[in-house]
N, CA, C and O atoms as CSV, one atom per row, in Angstrom:
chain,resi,resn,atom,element,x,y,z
A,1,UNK,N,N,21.078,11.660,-31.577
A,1,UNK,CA,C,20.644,10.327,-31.219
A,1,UNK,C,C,20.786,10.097,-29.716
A,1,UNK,O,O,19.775,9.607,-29.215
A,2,UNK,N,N,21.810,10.336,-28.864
A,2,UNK,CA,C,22.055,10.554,-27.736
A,2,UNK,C,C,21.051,11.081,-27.056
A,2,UNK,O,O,20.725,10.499,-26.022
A,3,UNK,N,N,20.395,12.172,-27.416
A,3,UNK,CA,C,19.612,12.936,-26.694
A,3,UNK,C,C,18.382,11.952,-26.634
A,3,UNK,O,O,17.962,11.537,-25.553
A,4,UNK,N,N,17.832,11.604,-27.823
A,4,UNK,CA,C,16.725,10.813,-27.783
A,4,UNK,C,C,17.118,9.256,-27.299
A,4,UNK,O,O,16.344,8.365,-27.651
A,5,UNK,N,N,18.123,8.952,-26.621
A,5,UNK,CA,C,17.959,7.645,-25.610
A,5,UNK,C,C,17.885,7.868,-24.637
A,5,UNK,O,O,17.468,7.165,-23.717
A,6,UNK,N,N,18.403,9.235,-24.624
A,6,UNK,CA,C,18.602,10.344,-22.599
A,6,UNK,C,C,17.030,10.684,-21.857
A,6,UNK,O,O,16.496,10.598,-20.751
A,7,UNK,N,N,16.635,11.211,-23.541
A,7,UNK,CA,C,14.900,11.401,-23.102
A,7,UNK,C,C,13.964,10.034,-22.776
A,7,UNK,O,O,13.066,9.962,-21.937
A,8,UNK,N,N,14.503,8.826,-23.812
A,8,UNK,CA,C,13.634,7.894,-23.497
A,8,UNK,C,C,13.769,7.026,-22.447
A,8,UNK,O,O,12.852,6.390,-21.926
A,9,UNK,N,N,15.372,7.004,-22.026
A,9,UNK,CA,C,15.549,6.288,-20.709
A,9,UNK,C,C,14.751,7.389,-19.305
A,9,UNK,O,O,14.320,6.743,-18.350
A,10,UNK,N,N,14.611,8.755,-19.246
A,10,UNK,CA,C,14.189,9.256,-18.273
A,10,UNK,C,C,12.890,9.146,-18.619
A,10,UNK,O,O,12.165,9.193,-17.625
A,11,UNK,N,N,12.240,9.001,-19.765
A,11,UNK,CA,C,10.048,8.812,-19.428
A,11,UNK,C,C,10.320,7.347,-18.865
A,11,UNK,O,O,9.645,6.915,-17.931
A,12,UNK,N,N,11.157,6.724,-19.360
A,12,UNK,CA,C,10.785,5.149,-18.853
A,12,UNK,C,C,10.935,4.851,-17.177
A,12,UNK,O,O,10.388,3.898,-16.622
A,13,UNK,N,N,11.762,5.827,-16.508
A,13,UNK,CA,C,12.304,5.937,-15.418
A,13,UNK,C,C,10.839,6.162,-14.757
A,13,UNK,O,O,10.141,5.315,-14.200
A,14,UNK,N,N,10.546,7.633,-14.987
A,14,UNK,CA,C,9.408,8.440,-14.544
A,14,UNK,C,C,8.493,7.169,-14.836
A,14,UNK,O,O,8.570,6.551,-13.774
A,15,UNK,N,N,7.834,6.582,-15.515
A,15,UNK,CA,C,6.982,5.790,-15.666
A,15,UNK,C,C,6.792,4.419,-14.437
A,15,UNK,O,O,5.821,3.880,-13.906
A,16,UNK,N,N,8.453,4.224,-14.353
A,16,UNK,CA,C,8.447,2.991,-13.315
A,16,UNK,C,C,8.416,3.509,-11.978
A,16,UNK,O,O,8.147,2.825,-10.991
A,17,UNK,N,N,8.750,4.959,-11.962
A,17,UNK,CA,C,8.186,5.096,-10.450
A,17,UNK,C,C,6.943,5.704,-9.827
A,17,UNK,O,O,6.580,6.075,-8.711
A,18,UNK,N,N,6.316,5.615,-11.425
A,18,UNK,CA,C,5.006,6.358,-11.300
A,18,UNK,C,C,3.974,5.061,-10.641
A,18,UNK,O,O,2.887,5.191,-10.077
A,19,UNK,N,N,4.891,3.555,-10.996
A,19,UNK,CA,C,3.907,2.777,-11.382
A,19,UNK,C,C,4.086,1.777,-9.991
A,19,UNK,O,O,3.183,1.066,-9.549
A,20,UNK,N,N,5.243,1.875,-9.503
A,20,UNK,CA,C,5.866,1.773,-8.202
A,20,UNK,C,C,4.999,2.226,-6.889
A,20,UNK,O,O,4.666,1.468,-5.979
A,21,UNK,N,N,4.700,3.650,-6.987
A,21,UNK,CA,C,4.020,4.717,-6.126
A,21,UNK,C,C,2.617,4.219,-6.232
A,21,UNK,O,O,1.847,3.955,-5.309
A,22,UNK,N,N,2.453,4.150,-7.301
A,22,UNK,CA,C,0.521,3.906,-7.151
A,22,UNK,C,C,0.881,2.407,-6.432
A,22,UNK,O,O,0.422,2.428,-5.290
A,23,UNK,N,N,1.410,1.387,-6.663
A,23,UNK,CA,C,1.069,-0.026,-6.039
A,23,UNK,C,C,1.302,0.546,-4.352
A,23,UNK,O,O,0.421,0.375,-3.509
A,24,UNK,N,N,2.627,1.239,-4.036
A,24,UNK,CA,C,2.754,1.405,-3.189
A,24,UNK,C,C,2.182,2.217,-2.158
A,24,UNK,O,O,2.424,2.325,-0.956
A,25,UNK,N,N,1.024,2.984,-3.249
A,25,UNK,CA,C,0.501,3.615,-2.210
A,25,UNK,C,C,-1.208,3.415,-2.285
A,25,UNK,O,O,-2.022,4.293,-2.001
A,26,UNK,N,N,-1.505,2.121,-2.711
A,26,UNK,CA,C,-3.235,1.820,-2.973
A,26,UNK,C,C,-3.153,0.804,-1.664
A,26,UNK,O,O,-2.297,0.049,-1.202
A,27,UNK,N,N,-4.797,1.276,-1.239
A,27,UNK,CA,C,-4.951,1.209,0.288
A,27,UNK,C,C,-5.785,-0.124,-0.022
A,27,UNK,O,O,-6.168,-0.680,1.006
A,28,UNK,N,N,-6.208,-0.859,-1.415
A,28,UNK,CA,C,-7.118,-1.541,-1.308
A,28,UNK,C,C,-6.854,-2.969,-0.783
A,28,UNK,O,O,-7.655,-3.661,-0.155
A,29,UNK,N,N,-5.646,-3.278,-1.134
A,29,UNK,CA,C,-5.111,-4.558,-0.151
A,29,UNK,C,C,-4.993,-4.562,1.051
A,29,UNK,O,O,-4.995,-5.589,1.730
A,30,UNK,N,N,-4.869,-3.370,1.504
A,30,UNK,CA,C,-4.923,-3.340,2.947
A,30,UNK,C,C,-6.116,-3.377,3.870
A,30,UNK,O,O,-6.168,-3.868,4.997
A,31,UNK,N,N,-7.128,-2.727,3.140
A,31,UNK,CA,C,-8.612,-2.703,3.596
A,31,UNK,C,C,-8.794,-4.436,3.040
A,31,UNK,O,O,-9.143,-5.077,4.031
A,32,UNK,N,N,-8.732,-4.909,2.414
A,32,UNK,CA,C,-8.734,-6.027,2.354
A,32,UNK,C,C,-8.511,-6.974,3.335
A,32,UNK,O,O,-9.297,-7.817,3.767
A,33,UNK,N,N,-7.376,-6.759,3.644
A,33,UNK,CA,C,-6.629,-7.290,5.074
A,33,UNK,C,C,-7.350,-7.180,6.041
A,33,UNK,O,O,-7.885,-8.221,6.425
A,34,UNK,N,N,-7.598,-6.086,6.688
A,34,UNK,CA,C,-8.378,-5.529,7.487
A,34,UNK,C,C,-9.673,-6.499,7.512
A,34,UNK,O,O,-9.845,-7.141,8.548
A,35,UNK,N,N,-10.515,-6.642,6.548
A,35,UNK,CA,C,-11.956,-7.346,6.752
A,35,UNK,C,C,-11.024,-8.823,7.110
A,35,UNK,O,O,-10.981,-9.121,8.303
A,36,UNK,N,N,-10.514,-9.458,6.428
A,36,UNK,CA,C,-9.705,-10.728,6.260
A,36,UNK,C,C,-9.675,-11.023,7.764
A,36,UNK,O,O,-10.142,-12.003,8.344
A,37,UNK,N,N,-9.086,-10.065,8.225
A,37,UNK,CA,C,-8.682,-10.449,10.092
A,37,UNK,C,C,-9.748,-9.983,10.844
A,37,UNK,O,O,-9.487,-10.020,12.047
A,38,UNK,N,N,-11.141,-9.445,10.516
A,38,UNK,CA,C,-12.261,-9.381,11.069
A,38,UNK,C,C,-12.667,-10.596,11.067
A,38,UNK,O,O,-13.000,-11.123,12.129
A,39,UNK,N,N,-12.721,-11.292,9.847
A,39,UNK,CA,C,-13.864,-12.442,9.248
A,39,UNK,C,C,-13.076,-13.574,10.379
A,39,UNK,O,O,-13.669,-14.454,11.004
A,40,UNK,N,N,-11.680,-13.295,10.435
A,40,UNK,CA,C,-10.707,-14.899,10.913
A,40,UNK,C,C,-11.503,-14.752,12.668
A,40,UNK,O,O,-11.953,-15.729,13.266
A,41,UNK,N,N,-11.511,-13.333,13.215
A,41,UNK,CA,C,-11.701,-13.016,14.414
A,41,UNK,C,C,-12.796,-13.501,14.725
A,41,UNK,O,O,-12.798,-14.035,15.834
A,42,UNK,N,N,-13.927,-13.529,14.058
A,42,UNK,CA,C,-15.309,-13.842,14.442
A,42,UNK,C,C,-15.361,-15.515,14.384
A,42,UNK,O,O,-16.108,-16.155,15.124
A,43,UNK,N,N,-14.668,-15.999,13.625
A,43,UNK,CA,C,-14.882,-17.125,13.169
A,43,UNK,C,C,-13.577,-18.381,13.736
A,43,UNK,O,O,-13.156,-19.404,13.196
A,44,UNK,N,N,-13.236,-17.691,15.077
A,44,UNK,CA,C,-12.200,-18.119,16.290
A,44,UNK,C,C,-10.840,-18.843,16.053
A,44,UNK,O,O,-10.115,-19.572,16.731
A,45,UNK,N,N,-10.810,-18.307,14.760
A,45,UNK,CA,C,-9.105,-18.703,13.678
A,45,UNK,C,C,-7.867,-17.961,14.558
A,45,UNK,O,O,-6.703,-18.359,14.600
A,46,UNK,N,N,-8.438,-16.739,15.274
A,46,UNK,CA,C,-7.322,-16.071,15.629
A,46,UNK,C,C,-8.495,-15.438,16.709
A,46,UNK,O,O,-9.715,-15.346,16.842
A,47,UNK,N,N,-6.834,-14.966,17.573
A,47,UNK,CA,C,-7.398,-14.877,19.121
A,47,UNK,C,C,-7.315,-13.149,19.330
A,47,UNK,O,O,-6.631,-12.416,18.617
A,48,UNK,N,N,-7.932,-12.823,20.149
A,48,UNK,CA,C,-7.729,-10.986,20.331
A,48,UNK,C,C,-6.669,-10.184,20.783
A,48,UNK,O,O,-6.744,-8.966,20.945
A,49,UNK,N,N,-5.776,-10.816,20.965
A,49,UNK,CA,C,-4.287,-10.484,21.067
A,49,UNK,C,C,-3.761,-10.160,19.851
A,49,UNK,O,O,-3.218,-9.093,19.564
A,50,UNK,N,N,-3.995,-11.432,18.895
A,50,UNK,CA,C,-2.941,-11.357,17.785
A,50,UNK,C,C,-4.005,-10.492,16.546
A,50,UNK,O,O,-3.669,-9.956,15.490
A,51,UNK,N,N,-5.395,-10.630,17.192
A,51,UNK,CA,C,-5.965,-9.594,16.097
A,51,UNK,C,C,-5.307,-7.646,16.647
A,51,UNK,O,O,-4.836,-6.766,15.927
A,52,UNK,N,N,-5.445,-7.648,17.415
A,52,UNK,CA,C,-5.115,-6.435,17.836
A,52,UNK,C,C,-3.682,-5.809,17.152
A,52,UNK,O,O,-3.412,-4.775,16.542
A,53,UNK,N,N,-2.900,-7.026,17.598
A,53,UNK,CA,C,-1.622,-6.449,16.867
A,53,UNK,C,C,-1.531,-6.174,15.304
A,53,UNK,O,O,-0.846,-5.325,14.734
A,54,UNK,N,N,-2.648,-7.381,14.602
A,54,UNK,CA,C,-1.996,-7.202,13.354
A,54,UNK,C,C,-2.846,-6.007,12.927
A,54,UNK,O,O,-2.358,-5.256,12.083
A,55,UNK,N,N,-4.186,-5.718,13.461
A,55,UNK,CA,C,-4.909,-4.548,13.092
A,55,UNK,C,C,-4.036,-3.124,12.849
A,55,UNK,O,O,-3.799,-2.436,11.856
A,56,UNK,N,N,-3.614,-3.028,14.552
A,56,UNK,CA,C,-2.629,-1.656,14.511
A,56,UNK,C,C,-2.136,-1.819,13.533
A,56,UNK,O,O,-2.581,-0.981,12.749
A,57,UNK,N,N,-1.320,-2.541,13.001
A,57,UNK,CA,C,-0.428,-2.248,12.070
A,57,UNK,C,C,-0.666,-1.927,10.664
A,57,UNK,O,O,0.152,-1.222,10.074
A,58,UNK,N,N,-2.099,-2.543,9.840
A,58,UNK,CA,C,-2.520,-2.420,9.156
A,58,UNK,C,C,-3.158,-1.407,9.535
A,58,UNK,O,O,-2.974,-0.667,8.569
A,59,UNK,N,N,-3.945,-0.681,10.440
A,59,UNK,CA,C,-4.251,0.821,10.525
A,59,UNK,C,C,-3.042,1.809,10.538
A,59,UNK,O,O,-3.314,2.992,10.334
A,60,UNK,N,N,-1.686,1.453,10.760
A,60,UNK,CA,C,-1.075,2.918,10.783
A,60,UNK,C,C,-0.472,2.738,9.691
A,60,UNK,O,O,-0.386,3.868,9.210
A,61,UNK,N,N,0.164,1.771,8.761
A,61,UNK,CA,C,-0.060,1.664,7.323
A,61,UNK,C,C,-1.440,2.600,6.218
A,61,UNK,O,O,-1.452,3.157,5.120
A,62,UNK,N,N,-2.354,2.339,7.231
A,62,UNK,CA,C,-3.601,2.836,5.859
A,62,UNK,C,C,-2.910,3.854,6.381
A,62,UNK,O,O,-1.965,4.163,5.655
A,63,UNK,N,N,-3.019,4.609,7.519
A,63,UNK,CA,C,-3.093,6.184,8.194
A,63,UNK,C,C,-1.428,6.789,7.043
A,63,UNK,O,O,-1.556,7.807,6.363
A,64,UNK,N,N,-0.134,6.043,7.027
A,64,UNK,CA,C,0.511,6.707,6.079
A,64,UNK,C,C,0.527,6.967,4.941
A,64,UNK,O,O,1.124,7.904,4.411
A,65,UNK,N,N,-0.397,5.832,4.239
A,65,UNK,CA,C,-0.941,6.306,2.808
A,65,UNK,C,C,-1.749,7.525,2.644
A,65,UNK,O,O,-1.640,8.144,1.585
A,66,UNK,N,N,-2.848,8.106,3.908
A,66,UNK,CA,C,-3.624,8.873,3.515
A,66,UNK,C,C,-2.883,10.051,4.113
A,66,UNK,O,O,-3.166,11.147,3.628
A,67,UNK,N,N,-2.021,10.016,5.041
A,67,UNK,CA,C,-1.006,11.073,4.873
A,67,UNK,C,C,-0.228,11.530,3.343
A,67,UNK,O,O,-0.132,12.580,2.709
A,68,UNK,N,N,0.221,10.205,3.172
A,68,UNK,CA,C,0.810,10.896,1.331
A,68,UNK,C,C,-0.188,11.517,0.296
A,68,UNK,O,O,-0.164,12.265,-0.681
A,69,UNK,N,N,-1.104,10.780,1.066
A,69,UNK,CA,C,-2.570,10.778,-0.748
A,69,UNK,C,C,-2.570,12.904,-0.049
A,69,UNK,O,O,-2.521,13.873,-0.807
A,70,UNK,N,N,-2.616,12.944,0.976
A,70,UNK,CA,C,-3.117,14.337,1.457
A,70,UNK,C,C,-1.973,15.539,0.692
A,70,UNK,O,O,-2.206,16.502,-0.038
A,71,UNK,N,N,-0.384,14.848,1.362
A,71,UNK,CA,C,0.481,15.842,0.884
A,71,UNK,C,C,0.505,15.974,-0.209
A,71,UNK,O,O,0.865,17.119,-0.483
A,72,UNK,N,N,0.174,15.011,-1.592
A,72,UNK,CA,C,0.787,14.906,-2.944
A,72,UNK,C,C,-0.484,15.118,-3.844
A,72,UNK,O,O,-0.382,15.098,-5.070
């Protein structure tokens, strides 16, 4: 009986960090973002300073996801 709570607590484990990894590593909110602070930019909500910054950051974010998507 032991064994079979040992096995079912480790798929459940594996499962939550399976499920962890994919949120954490899907690029689609971020490309999201990305248009989001295009659309604000054109439409003079935000100024080219603060688009710049938040861009970088949301580009070297995508750039480490597609580093992982590459290694894994």
């Amino acid at each position: 009986m032991t064994f079979l709570i040992d096995d079912m607590v480790i798929w459940l484990a594996q499962k939550l960090k399976e499920a962890a990894e994919a949120e954490m590593f899907d690029d689609s909110a971020l490309r999201e973002s990305l248009l989001d602070l295009q659309m604000r930019l054109e439409m003079g909500e935000i100024d080219e300073q603060y688009y710049m910054k938040k861009e970088d950051a949301l580009l070297k974010r995508l750039e480490e996801i597609r580093r992982h998507k590459e290694n894994n």
